[in-house]
Steps between C-alpha positions, in 0.01 A plus 500: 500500500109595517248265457190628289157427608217467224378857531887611447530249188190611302550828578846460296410252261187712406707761329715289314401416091372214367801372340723558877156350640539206256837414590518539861198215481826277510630575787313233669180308532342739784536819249390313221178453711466828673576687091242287367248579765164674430569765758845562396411557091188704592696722735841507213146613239347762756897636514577548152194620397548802799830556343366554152180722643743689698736580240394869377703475213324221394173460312475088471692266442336264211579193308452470126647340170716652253248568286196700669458802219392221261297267794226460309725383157659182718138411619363456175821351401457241789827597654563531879281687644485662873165412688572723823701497794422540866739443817791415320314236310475555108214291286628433158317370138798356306250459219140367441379528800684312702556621871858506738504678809902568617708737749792615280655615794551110645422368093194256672265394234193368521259353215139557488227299325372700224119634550301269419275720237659545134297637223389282156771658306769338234764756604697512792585886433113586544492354807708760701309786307137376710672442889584768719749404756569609854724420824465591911496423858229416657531616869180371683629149369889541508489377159622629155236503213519434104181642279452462178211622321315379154269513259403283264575731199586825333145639503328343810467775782515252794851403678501188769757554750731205622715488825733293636696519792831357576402333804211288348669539161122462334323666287142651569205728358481816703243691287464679143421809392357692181796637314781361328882582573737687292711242337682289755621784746609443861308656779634775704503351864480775783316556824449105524318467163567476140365743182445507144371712223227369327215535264164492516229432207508867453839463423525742813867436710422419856722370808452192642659353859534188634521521891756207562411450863096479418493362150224818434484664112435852487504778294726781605404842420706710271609871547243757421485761252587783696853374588550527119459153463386308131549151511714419197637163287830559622431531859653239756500358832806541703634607881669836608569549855288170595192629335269414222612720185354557167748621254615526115694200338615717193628813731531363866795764590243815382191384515222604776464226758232401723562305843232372760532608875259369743295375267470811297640622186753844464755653228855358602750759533825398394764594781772771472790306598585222302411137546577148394411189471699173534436274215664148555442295147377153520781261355472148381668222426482092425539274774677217485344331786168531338314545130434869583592879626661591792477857557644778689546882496774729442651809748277766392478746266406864561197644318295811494209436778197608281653363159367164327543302809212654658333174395779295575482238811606617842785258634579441858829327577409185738516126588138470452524147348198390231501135665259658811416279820188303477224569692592368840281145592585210655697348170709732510498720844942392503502824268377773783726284758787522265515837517468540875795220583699724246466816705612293780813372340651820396459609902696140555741485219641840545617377868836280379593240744902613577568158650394321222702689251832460720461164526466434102733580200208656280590778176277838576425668235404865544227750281566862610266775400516869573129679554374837610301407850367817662752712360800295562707297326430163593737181417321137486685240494333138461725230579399139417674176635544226247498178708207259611340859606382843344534755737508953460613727682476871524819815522350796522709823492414868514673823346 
């Protein structure tokens, strides 16, 4: 019998899914802790998203509703709508424009206030026709961010960007700009910031960014006419290969496509060998624990990598949860200590005390999993002790 040390244990429990991840949280209190931890759901994050980068025969994997071909029919409609998704964490508009953040991965949900700016207008169904939405991470603030954009009606060239972050869960002013959006569309978030198509007075299409970490406004510049480029009405934002991309909406499988490296425009040439992407479709359903959705995702569905998902949300499978950790002060400082007597207890709970267990009549009950670790089959089994105590312990065997 081999006791595991915390190194050993995350380097396991790392490559194990969500939904294994979510059940072994009950084989006792000091995994519960250790799962839950900041370190631990970064470090799960940083794993699957290697996995998915490192997978050649795979474009992205995305998240999306049923119903992306007609996007823009359900927004005016007032049906659910998908804001973004970053990090495994997916901002939703069920209608108006109210705000959920949830992991459909772990089906957390979190309700946001709504932004605190609505236009004068009698109808609702105008209202999501004069916001343009948007979703991220923030990394110099280990925060995630939700923008949303207005103006104050069809003809007024001016938007006032809003953001609110989960952590202070307010709303603030973070500047404006002189062009309006293009009916209600989500920005496209890569390279840390977020872009839309817009229009100037001139009627003229530009792209605008929203740097998530600085809160700056800027106008990105688009491809120039000697990569055969003429900015068109049917032209959208999207991400190929973890770039920037300009592309056709009405022929995204043959149309030309334009994609920014280092900060500089060039044709995209489609690869020889084929590629997909992994499209898991956002699912929802009433709860009956509360008035609303509870949402989640389906196994995947394979799609053509430069089709109509281009646009389409890229979805890492994580714990991220959309309930973040406060800012760490002196009300609540038990949340950073939390975490560090939870790495602690995994190193002590995964130690079983024999005598204990021979001297008590206690029912074990045992979770085994089977994992690839370094190229060999690995068998884990957690065994939990139902008396006054919780306690694990660890088989591991090699073939």
């Amino acid at each position: 019998m081999a006791e595991l040390g915390l190194d050993a244990v995350e380097e396991i429990l790392v490559r194990l899914d969500v939904e294994d991840l979510i059940r072994c949280k009950s084989v006792c209190k000091s995994w519960l802790s250790f799962i839950s931890s900041t370190r631990f759901v970064k470090a799960h994050l940083k794993h699957n998203y290697n996995n998915d980068r490192d997978n050649h025969e795979l474009g992205h994997r995305r998240i999306s509703s049923y119903a992306i071909k007609n996007e823009d029919d359900w927004l005016y409609c007032n049906g659910f709508f998908i804001v973004g998704s970053c990090n495994g964490l997916v901002c939703i508009s069920p209608e108006d424009v109210e705000l959920v953040v949830t992991n459909p991965s772990t089906r957390e949900l979190k309700k946001l206030p709504p932004p605190p700016y609505r236009p004068h207008m009698d109808k609702i169904l105008q209202i999501r026709g004069v916001v343009c939405w948007g979703f991220g991470y923030d990394s110099s603030a280990d925060d995630y961010k939700v923008v949303a954009g207005f103006r104050k009606s069809f003809s007024k060239f001016r938007t006032r960007f809003h953001v609110l972050t989960l952590k202070s869960n307010i709303w603030k002013v973070v500047g404006e700009v002189k062009y309006r959006n293009i009916e209600g569309k989500s920005g496209v978030l890569c390279g840390g910031a977020l872009h839309w198509f817009m229009i100037g007075e001139n009627n003229k299409k530009v792209i605008v960014s929203l740097d998530l970490s600085t809160d700056e406004l800027k106008e990105i510049p688009q491809p120039n006419a000697d990569l055969l480029y003429e900015c068109k009405g049917d032209h959208r934002l999207g991400v190929i290969d973890e770039s920037l991309c300009i592309y056709s909406s009405y022929f995204p499988l043959s149309s030309k496509k334009w994609v920014m490296k280092n900060n500089k425009w060039e044709p995209y040439d489609d690869p020889c060998e084929t590629m997909y992407d992994v499209v898991h479709y956002l699912i929802f359903e009433h709860s009956q624990q509360t008035t609303g959705y509870l949402y989640g995702h389906d196994g995947g569905t394979h799609v053509p990598s430069i089709g109509d998902y281009i646009r389409a949300s890229v979805l890492v499978r994580s714990l991220v949860s959309p309930h973040p950790y406060p800012h760490v002060n002196n009300n609540n400082i038990h949340y950073a200590k939390q975490e560090q007597e939870g790495n602690k207890s995994v190193e002590i709970g995964a130690k079983v005390n024999m005598r204990k267990r021979k001297s008590r009549k206690s029912v074990a009950t045992t979770i085994s999993l089977s994992i690839q670790l370094f190229g060999c089959l690995v068998n884990v089994e957690y065994n939990f002790i139902q008396d006054n105590e919780m306690s694990c312990m660890c088989e591991k065997e090699l073939s």
